[in-house]
C-alpha positions, -999 to +999 in steps of 0.1 A: +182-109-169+168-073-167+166-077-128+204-089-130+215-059-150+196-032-131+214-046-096+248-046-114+239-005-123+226+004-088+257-014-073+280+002-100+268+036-092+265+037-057+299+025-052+314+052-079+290+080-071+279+072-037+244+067-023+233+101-035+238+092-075+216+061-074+186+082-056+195+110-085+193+083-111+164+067-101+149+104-102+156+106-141+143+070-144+107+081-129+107+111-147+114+094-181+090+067-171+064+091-164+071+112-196+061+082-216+038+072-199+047+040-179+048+052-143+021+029-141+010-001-111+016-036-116-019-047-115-037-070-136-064-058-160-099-058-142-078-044-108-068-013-127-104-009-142-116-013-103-091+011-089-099+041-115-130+035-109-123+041-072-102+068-071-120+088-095-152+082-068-133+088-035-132+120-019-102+112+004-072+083-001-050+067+025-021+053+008-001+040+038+024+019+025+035+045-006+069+035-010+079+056-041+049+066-056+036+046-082+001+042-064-003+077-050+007+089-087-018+070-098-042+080-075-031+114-078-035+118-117-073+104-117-083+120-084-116+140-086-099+182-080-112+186-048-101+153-033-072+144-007-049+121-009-022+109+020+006+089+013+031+076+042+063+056+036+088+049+068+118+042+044+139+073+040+152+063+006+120+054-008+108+085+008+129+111-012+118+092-043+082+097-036+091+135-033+105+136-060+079+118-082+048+137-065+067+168-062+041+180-091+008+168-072+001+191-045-031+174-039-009+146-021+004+147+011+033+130+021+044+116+057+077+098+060+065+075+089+046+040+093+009+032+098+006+009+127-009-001+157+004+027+183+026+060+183+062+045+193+096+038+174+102+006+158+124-007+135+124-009+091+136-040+083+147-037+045+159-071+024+186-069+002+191-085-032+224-106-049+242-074-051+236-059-012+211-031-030+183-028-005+147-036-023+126-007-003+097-022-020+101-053+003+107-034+038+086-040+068+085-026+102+086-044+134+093-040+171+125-062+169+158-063+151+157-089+120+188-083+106+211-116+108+182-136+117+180-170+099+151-160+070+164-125+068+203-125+072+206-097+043+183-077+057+195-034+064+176-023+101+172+014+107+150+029+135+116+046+119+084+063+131+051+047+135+018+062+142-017+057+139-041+067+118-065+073+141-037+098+160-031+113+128-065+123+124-071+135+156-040+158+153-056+171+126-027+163+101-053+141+080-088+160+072-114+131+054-146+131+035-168+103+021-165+084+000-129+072+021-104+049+000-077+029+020-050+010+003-027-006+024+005-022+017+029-031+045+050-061+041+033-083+064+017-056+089-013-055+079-033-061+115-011-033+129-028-008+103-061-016+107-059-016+146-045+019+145-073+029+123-099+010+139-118+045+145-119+052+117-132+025+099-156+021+122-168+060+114-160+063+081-163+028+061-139+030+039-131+008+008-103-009+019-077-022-007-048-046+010-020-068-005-014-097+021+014-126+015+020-158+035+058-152+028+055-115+042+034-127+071+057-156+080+084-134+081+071-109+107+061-136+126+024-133+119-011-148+108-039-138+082-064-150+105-063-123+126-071-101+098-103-118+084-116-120+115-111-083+121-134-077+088-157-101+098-163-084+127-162-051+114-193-063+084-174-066+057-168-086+025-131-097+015-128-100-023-094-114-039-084-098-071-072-111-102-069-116-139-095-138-137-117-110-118-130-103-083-138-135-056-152-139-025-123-151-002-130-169+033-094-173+037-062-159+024-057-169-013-025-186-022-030-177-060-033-139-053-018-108-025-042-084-036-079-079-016-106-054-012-123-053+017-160-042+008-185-027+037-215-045+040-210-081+050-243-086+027-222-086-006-223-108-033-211-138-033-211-158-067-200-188-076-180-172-102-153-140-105-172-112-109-159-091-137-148-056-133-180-042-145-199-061-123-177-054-095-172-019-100-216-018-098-214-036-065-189-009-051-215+016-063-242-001-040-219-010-010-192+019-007-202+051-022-240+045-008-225+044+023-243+075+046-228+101+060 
């Protein structure tokens, strides 16, 4: 019902005010969310205890993927004062929000363009819901059109950037130090991240936090497979996360999207969910202990 009410207010104000008044309201919306105190990510309990945890460690973040914020404010607001934080988001809408929440967090810096594989243009594919709103939350890039295509007829196609991490680096627009974070959340594009940054995990071993969906891979036209062999290969440990805790996974986990992909292919692996403590003491042995 709350989901039915909010489209019916987006739609109501876009089409009185325009475009402009829904990205001005969603401003004051942030802001009063953050003013009390609920700006917060939709996480279960021991994923949040992991991620402070993290973040409060790391010297530099990757948040590629930002869409409007809520991560790299979280990361932002528990960051250690001399770390670094970049955030990238293709979707010009979702964009301007991020501005606008982060506009107070000058240890972030924003790039409106996609992570991929390669420096080219491609194109943001962005679903829309039961009242035509587009969901930026939901938007992935890919080298084709998917507007009008049979599992994505609602979906709103606009040209974007892409570039690599590894490029960005090397341009100098993104300056790391250990311990390295990466969160990565891309609709289905995961593959095409981690082979643009393939350099740099092989240099820098980052923690590596990733939410991947059947539904978001199908769509794109890809496979998980692809992806766990790429850590395999690389030596490390894929953990799903959830209420329950943190679990080694061997495949992709139909009860859960979000992973961390631990260096060190030696990593526990218990018969039970580790607990967030337990976890958390792991990370400690496998990430931060990583040398320099």
């Amino acid at each position: 019902m709350l989901g039915f009410l909010r489209a019916r207010i987006r739609g109501a104000v876009a089409t009185a005010f325009g475009p402009g008044a829904e990205v001005g309201l969603h401003v004051l919306y942030h802001r009063t969310l953050r003013a009390a105190g609920l700006f917060g990510v939709p996480e279960p309990k021991p994923v949040i205890e992991a991620l402070d945890f993290v973040v409060r460690t790391a010297s530099s973040v990757v948040d590629a993927g930002a869409n409007i914020g809520r991560y790299s404010w979280f990361f932002a607001t528990r960051a250690k004062k001399d770390a670094r934080i970049y955030a990238f988001e293709p979707n010009p809408a979702a964009f301007r929000l991020l501005e606008a929440n982060l506009e107070r967090r000058p240890v972030v810096r924003l790039f409106n363009c996609a992570l991929g594989a390669r420096t080219e243009t491609a194109y943001l594919n962005v679903p829309t819901d039961g009242r035509n709103n587009p969901v930026t939350a939901l938007g992935w890039v890919s080298n084709r059109k998917e507007a009008g295509s049979e599992s994505n007829r609602n979906a709103v196609v606009q040209e974007t950037t892409v570039c690599t991490l590894d490029a960005a680096i090397a341009r100098g627009d993104v300056s790391l130090r250990r311990p390295l974070f990466f969160k990565i959340d891309v609709e289905g594009g995961e593959m095409d991240v981690l082979s643009g940054a393939a350099a740099t995990i092989e240099k820098w071993r980052p923690l590596i936090y990733f939410e991947c969906e059947q539904r978001h891979l199908t769509r794109s036209r890809r496979d998980w497979r692809p992806i766990w062999s790429y850590f395999a290969a690389a030596g490390y440990a894929i953990f799903a996360a959830s209420e329950a805790g943190f679990t080694v996974a061997h495949a992709l986990n139909a009860e859960t999207n979000a992973y961390f992909a631990v260096p060190g292919n030696d990593a526990d692996d218990p018969a039970s969910p580790l607990a967030a403590p337990t976890f958390i003491a792991m990370l400690r042995r496998h990430w931060t202990a990583v040398p320099a």
